[in-house]
LUMRO-887718 format. One record per residue (C-alpha): residue number from 1; residue in three letters; x, z, y. Coordinates in nm, 3 decimals. Layout:
BEGIN
REC NUM ALA X Z Y;
...
***
This chain:
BEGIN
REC 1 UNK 0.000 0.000 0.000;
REC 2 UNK 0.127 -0.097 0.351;
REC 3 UNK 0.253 0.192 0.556;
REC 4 UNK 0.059 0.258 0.900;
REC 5 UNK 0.032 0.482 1.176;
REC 6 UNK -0.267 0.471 1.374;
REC 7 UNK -0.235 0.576 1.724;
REC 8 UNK -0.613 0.624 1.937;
REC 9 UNK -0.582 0.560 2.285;
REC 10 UNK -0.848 0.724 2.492;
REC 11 UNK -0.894 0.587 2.834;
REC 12 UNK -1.019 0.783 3.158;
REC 13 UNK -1.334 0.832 3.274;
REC 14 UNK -1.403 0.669 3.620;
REC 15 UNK -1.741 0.584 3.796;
REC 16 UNK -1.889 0.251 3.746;
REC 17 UNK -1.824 -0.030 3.993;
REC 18 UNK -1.748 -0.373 4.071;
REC 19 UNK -1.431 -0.432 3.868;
REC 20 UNK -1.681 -0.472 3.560;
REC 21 UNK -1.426 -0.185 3.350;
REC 22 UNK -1.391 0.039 3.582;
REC 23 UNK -1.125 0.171 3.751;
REC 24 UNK -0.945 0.347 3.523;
REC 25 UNK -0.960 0.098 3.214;
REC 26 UNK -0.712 -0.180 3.148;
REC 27 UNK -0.471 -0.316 2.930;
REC 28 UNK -0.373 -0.203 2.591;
REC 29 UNK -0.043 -0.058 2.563;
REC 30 UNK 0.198 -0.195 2.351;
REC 31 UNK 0.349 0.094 2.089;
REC 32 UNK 0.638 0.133 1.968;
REC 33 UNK 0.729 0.412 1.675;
REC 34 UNK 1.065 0.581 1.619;
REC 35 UNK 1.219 0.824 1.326;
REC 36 UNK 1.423 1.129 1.424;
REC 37 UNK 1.738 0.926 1.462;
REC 38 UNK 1.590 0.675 1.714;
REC 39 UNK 1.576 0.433 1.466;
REC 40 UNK 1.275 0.178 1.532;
REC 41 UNK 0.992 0.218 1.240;
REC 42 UNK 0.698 0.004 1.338;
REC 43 UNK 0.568 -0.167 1.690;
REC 44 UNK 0.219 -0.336 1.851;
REC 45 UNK 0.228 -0.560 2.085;
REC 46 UNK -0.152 -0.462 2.357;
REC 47 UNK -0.418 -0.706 2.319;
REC 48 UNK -0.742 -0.702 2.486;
REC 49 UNK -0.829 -0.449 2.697;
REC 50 UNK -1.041 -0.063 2.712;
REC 51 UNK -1.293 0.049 2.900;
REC 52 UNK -1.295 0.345 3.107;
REC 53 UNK -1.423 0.658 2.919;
REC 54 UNK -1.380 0.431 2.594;
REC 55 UNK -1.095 0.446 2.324;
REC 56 UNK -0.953 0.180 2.053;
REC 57 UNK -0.819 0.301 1.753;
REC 58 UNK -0.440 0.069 1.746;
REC 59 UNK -0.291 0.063 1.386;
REC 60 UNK 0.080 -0.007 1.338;
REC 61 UNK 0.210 -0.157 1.098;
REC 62 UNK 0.552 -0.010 0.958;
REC 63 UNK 0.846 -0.289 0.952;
REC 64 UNK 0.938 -0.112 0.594;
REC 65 UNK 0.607 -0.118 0.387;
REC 66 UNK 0.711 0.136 0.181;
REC 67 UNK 0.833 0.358 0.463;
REC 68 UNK 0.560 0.684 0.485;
REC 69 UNK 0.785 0.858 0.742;
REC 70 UNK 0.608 1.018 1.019;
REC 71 UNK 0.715 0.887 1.346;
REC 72 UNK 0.880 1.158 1.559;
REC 73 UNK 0.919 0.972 1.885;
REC 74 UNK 0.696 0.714 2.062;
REC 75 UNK 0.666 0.493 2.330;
REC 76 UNK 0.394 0.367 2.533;
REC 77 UNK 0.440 0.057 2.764;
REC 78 UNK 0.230 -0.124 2.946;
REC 79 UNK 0.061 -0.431 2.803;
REC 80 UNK -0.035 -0.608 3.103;
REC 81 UNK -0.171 -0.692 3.453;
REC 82 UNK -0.480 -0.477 3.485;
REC 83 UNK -0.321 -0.074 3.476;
REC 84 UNK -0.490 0.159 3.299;
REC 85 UNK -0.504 0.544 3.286;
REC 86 UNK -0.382 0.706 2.941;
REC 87 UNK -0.646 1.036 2.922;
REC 88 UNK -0.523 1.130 2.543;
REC 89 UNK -0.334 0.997 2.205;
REC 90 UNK -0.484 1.090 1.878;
REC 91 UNK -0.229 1.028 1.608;
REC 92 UNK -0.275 0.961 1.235;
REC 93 UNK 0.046 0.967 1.089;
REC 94 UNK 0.157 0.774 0.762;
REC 95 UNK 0.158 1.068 0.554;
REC 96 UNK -0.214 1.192 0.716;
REC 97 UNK -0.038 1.432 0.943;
REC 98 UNK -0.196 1.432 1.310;
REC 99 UNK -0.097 1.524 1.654;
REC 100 UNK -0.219 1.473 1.981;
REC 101 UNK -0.075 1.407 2.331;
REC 102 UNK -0.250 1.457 2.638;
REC 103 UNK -0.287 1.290 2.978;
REC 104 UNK -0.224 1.615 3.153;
REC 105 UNK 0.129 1.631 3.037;
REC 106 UNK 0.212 1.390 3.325;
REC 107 UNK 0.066 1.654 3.604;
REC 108 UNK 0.456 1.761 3.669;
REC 109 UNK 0.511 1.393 3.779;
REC 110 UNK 0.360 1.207 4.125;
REC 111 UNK 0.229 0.923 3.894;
REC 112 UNK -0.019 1.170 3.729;
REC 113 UNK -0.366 1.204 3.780;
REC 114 UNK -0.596 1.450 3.676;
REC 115 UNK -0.581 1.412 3.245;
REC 116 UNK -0.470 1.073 3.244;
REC 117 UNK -0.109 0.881 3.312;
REC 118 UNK -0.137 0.569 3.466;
REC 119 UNK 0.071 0.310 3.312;
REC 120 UNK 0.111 -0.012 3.537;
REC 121 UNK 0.177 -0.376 3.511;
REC 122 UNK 0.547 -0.492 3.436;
REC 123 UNK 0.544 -0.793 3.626;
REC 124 UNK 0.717 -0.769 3.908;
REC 125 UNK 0.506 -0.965 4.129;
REC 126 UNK 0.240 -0.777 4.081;
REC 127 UNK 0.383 -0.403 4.005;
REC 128 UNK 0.238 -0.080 4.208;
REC 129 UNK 0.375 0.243 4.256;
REC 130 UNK 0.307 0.397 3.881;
REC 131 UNK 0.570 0.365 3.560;
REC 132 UNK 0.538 0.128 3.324;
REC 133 UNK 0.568 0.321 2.999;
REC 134 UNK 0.619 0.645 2.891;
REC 135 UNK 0.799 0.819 2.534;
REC 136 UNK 0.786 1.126 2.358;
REC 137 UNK 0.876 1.320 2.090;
REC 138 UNK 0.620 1.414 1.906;
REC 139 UNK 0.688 1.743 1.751;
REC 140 UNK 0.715 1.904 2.109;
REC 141 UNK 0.377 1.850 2.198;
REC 142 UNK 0.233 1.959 1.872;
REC 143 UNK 0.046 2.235 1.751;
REC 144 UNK 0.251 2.524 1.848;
REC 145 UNK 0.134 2.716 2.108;
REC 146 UNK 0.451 2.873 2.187;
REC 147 UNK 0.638 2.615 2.284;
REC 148 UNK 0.291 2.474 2.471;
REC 149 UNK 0.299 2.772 2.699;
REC 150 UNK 0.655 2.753 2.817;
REC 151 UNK 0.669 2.441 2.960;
REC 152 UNK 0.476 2.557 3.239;
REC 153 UNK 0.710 2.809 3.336;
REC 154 UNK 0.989 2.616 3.350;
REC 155 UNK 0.874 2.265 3.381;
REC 156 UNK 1.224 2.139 3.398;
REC 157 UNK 1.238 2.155 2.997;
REC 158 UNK 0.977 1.906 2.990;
REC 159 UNK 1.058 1.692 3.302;
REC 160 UNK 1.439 1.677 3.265;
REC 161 UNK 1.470 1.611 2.943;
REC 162 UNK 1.460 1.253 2.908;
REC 163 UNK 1.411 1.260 2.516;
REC 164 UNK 1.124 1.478 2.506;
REC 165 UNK 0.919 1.347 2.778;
REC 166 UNK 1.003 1.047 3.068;
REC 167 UNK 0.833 0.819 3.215;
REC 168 UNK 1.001 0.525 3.276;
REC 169 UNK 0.976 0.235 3.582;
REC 170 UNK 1.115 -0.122 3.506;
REC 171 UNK 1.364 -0.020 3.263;
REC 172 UNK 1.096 -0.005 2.995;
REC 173 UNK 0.854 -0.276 2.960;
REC 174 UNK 0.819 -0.395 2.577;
REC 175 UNK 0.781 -0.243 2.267;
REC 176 UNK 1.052 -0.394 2.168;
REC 177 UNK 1.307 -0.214 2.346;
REC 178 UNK 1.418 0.172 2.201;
REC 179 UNK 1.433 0.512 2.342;
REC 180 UNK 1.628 0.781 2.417;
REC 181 UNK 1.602 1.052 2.137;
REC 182 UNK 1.762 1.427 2.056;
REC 183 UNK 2.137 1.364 1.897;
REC 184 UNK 2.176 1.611 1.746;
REC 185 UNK 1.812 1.646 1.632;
REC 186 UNK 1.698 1.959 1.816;
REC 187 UNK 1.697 2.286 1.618;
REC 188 UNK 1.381 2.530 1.689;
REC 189 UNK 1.380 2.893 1.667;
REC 190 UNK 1.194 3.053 1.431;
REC 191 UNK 0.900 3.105 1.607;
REC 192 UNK 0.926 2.680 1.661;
REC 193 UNK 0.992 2.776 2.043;
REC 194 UNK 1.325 2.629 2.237;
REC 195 UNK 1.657 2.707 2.168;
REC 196 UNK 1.740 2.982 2.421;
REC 197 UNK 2.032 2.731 2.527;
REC 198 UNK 1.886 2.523 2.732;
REC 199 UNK 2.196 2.275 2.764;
REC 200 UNK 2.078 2.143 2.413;
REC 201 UNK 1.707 2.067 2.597;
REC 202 UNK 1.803 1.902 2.912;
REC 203 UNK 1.988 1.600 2.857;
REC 204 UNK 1.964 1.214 2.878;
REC 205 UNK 1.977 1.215 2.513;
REC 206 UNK 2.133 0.868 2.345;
REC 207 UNK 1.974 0.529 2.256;
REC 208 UNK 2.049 0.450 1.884;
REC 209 UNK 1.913 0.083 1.869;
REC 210 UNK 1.859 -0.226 2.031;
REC 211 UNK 1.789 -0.364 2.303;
REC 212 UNK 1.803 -0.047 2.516;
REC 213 UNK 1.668 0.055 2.864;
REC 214 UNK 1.744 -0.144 3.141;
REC 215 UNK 1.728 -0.455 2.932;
REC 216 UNK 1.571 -0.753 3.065;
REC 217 UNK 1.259 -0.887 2.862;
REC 218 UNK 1.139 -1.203 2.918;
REC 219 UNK 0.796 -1.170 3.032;
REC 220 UNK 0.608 -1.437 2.834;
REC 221 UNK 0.894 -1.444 2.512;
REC 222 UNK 0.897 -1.025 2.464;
REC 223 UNK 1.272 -1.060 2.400;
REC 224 UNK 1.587 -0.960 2.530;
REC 225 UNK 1.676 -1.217 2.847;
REC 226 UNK 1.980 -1.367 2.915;
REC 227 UNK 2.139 -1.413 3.230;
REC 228 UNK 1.990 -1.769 3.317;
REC 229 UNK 1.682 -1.637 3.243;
REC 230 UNK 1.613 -1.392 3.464;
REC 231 UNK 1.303 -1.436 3.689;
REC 232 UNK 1.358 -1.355 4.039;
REC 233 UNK 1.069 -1.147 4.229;
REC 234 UNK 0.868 -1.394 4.444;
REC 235 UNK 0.917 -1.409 4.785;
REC 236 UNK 0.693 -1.255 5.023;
REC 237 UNK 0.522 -1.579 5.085;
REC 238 UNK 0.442 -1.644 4.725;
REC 239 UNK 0.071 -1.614 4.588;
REC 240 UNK 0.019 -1.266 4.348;
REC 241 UNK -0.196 -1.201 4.168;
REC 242 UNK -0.495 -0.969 4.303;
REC 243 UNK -0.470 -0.604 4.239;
REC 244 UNK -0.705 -0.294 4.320;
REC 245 UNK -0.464 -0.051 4.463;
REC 246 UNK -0.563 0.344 4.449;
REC 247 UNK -0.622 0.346 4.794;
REC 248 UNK -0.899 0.123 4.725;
REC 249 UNK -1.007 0.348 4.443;
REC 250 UNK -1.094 0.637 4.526;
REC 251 UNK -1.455 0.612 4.644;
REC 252 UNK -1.556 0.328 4.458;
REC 253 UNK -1.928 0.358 4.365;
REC 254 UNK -2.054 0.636 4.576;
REC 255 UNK -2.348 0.681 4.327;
REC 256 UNK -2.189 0.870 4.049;
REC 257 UNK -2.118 1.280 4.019;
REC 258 UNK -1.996 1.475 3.711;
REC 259 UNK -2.056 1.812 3.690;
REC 260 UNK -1.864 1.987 3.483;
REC 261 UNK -1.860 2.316 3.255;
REC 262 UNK -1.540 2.326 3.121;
REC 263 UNK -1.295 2.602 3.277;
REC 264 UNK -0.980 2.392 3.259;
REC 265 UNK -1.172 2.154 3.506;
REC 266 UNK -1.124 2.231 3.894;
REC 267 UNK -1.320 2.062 4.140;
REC 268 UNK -1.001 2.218 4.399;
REC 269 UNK -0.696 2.119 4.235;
REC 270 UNK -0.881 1.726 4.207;
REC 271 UNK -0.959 1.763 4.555;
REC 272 UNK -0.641 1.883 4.634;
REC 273 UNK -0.401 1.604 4.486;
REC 274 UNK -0.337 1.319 4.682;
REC 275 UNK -0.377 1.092 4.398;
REC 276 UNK -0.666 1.199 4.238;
REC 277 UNK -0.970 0.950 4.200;
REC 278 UNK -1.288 0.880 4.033;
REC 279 UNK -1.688 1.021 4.090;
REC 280 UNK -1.748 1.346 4.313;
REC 281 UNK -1.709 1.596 4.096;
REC 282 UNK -1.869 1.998 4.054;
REC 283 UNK -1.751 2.277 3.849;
REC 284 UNK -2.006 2.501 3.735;
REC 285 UNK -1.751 2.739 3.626;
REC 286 UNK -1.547 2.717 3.970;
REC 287 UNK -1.781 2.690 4.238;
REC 288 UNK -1.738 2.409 4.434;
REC 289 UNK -1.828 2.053 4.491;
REC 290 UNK -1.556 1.786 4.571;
REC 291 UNK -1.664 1.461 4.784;
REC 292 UNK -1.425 1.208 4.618;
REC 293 UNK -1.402 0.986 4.913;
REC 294 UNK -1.290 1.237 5.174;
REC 295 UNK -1.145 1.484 4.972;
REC 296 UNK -1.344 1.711 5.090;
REC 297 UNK -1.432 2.067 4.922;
REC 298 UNK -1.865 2.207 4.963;
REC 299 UNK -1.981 2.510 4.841;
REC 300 UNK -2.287 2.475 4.555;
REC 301 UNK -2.577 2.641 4.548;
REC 302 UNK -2.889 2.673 4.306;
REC 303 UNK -3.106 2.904 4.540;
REC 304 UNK -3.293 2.833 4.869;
REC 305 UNK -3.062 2.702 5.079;
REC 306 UNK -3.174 2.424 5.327;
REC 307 UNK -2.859 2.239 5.426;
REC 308 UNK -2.455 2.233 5.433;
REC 309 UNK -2.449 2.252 5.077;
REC 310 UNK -2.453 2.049 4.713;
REC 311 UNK -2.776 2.189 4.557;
REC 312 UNK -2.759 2.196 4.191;
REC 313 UNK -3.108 2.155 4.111;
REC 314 UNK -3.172 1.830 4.254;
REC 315 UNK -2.819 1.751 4.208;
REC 316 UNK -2.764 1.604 4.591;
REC 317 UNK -2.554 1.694 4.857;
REC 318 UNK -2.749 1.828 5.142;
REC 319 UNK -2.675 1.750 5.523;
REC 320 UNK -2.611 1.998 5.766;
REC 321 UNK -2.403 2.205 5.918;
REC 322 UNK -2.187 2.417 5.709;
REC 323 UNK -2.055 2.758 5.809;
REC 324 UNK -1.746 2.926 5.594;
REC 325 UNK -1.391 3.058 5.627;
REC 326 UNK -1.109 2.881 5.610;
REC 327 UNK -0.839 2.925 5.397;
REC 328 UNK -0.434 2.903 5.306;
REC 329 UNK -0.363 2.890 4.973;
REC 330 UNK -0.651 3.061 4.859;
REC 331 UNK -0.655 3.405 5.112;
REC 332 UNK -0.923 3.422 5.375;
REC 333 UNK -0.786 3.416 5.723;
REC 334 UNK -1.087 3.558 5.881;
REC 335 UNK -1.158 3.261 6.140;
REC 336 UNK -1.512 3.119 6.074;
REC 337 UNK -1.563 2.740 6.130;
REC 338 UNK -1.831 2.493 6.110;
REC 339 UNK -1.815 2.138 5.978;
REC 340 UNK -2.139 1.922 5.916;
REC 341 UNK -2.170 1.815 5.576;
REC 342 UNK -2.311 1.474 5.537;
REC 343 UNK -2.638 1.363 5.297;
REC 344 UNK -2.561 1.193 4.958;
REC 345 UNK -2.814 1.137 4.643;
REC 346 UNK -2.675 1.006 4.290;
REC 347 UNK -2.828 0.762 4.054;
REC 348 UNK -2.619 0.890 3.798;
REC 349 UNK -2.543 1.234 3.654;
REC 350 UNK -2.275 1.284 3.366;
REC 351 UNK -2.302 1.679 3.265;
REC 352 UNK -2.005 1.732 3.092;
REC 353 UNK -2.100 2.057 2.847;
***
């Protein structure tokens, strides 16, 4: 029997609009698989495309048939024009094994948004401001809870070590091209937590294959270019191809909200990025209301209340003026402002429960 891996790529969810799939759908990502010595162990090459709030189950093929070995590193590039916004992996392994990798990994990183990693187009004439691909290895972001919980304390175990997490820019484009992976292999503690040197964690690691990063690929060949056939980038007069920027993003169809029950989601901290997009969003378990468009936090409330608020029985946001406290970082300063909060009504309500 032919040896696979089959990797799940689930997309982010984004309001409907215009752009037919959304604004977070886009391009499958080619995948490439790795063993513990960087050696390359099976590859797909995107086709077609996902939907936003949609996944498509991708099954590689191992180059060895007979080879069962889990894959301990992977890397995800992107497959085309139209980016797309990685929420989640799901992985079957070879042996039946599974893992998972999630979109909010990338939150140490300016490209992330909230749960997803945007992956963006590799053609330079038509390239934005996100990476191209990202790797991983796989046992790090596992089942052990240990390890889980110390990578927000010191992020830098994550984020400057290029062989367990990195995302890359123009240096990584294909799935043909390898990683950089642990050499030595990295030895856990017995708990499965980090070495307590960290000198073993943070380093570029080595690239054990070919072609490497920082390769050329030809565009339209997948392969390794030479020097005559290197495409230069167009010139500023030259015709590109459209793109939807994020600037252009962010509102999109004004007649979406999710409300949300889950804890880990926060209405501030997606108001709060920069780089955040998608519906206007409410956390029941929070508080408050985020306008999308403006980035702009409301108070809820279920009771009486006329105006200046988003009222989460009829699930609109009420005009009128709105008087509250400001605040730094989360303390009350005492000085009382007013703002008027502008009228909005929603065709469509996704509850998340």
């Amino acid at each position: 029997m032919e040896a696979t891996t089959t990797v799940r790529i689930g997309v982010g969810l984004a309001q409907e609009s215009d752009l037919g799939n959304g604004t977070l759908g886009g391009n499958i990502p080619n995948i490439a698989l790795f063993d513990g010595n960087g050696n390359q162990i099976g590859t797909s090459h995107g086709k077609k495309t996902i939907k936003s709030g949609e996944f498509k189950d991708i099954v590689v093929k191992h180059h060895e048939h007979s080879n069962n070995a889990p894959a301990e590193y992977i890397s995800i590039t992107s497959g085309g024009t139209d980016h797309i916004c990685i929420a989640y992996l799901a992985i079957t392994m070879a042996p039946g094994d599974k893992n998972q990798f999630y979109g909010d990994v990338g939150k140490q990183y300016p490209e992330f948004e909230p749960s997803c990693i945007w992956l963006d187009s590799p053609d330079p004439g038509t390239a934005d401001v996100f990476a191209q691909g990202f790797s991983f290895h796989v046992p790090d972001f596992g089942s052990n809870q240990v390890r889980a919980m110390r990578y927000p304390e010191n992020p830098a175990t994550m984020c400057e070590s290029k062989p367990r997490f990195h995302l890359w820019g123009s240096d990584l484009t294909s799935e043909k091209q390898c990683i950089s992976v642990f050499s030595p292999p990295l030895a856990y503690q017995l708990d499965g937590s980090d070495p307590t040197d960290t000198s073993l964690i943070l380093v570029n690691g080595s690239v054990t294959c070919s072609p490497g990063p920082g390769i050329p690929m030809h565009p339209q060949l997948n392969a390794p270019m030479n020097a005559s056939q290197v495409i230069p980038n167009e010139s500023n007069g030259a015709k590109r191809k459209l793109k939807v920027r994020r600037s252009n993003q962010a509102c999109g169809n004004e007649s979406n909200v999710v409300i949300s029950d889950h804890v880990a989601h926060s209405a501030r901290e997606v108001c709060d990025s920069e780089t955040s997009m998608g519906p206007d969003f409410v956390s029941t378990k929070e508080g408050p209301y985020c306008d999308m468009c403006t980035h702009t936090l409301y108070d809820v409330c279920s009771g009486n209340a006329t105006s200046g608020y988003f009222h989460m029985n009829s699930q609109t946001l009420r005009s009128g003026i709105n008087l509250h406290s400001r605040g730094v970082d989360g303390r009350l300063i005492g000085q009382c402002i007013t703002s008027y909060v502008p009228g909005k009504s929603y065709d469509r309500v996704m509850h998340w429960t």
